[in-house]
N, C-alpha and C positions, 0 to 999 in steps of 0.2 A: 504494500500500500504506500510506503514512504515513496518507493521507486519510482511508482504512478505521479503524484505527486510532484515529485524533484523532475522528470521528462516535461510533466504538463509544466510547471514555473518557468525554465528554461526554454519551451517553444513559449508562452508568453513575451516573453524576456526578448529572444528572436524579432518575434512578429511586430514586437513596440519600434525595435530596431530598424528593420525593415520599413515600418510606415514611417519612422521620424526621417529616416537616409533620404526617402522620396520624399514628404513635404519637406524638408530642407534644398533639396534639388530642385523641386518647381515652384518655392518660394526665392532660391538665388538668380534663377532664370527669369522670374519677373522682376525681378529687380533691375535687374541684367539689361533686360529689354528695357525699360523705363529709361534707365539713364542712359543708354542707345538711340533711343528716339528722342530725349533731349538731346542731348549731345547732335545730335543730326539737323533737329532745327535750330540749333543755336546757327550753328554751320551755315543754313538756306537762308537766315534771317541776316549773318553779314555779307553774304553772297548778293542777296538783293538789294542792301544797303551801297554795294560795289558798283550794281550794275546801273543801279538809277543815278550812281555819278555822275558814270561813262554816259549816257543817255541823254542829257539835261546837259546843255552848255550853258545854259543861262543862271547856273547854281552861283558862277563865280558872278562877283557885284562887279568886276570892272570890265567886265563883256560888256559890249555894247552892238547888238547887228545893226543894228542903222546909221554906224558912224559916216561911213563913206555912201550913202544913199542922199542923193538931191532933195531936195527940200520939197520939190513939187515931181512929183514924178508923172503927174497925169499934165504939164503945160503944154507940150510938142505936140496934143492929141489933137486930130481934128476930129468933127464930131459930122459935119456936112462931108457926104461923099461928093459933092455936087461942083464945092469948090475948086 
């Protein structure tokens, strides 16, 4: 009867093992993944911070596109074809 006993406490003892290995295992793996998936967007969010530099000339204040454009660009127009 002890025998009984001491086999059944030891697969107990096992099987506690066996379940803690595996929630230890797919609680490190979500973790895992969490901080991957941040880690990832942090990464796309200065990626896009990069790319709306490159994209936008007009970010810098001392751009100016109309510097060398004439003041009247519509005078030379005639407007009668008939002229």
């Amino acid at each position: 009867m002890m025998e009984e006993k001491t086999n059944l406490t030891w697969a107990f003892i096992v099987l506690a093992a066996i379940i803690g290995a595996g929630a230890g295992y797919y609680i490190g793996i979500g973790r895992g993944v969490a901080q991957e998936k941040a880690a990832q967007a942090a990464l796309k969010l200065e990626a896009d911070k990069e790319a709306a530099k490159a994209v936008n000339p007009f970010e810098q204040t001392s751009l100016n596109p109309f510097e060398k454009a004439p003041t009247n660009p519509f005078e030379d127009v005639t407007v009668n074809p008939f002229k």
